[in-house]
N, C-alpha and C positions, 0 to 999 in steps of 0.2 A: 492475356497476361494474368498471372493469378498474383492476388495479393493478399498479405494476411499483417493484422497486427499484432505484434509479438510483447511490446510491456507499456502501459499506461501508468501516469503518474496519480495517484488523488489527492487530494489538500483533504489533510484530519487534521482535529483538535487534538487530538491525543493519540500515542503511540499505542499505550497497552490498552485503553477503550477501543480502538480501530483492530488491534489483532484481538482482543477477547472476539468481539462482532464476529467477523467473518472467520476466524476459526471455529471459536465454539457455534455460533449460530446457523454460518451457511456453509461451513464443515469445508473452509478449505483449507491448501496445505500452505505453512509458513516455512519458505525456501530457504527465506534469509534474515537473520534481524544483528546487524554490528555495529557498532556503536562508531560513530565519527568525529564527536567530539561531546561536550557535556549538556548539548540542547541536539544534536542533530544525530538521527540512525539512519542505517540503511536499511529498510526493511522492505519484503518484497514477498508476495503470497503468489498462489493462485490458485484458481475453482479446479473441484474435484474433477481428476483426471484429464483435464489438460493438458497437453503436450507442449502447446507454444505459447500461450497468454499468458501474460505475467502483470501483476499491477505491484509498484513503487506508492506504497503508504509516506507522504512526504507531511509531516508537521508545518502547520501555517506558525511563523514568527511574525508579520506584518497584521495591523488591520485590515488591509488589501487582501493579503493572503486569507485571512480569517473571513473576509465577505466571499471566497470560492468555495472554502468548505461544503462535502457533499458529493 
């Protein structure tokens, strides 16, 4: 049976510190970023030339949230 993972979620600190990173640094593509309300986006990248992996950049709002960051 073949399996593959197709979007992962990360907990960041920051929206625009997390897309500068992996855009400008590890050069990859920013599929999606839309605004969801006045603290929360949608934002969703993936490594260069990927076809199916997606990662969901989620902002931590908790201290819980903020001790997974990473």
């Amino acid at each position: 049976m073949k399996q593959e993972l197709a979007q992962i979620a990360l907990v960041v600190n920051d929206y625009e510190e997390a897309i500068e990173f992996y855009i400008k640094k590890l050069h990859f593509t920013l599929i999606e970023d839309t605004t969801l309300s006045s603290r929360k986006r949608w934002v969703i990248i993936a490594p260069p030339g990927a076809t199916g992996c997606r990662v969901l950049l989620a902002k931590a709002d908790t201290a819980e949230q903020r001790a997974r960051i990473g």
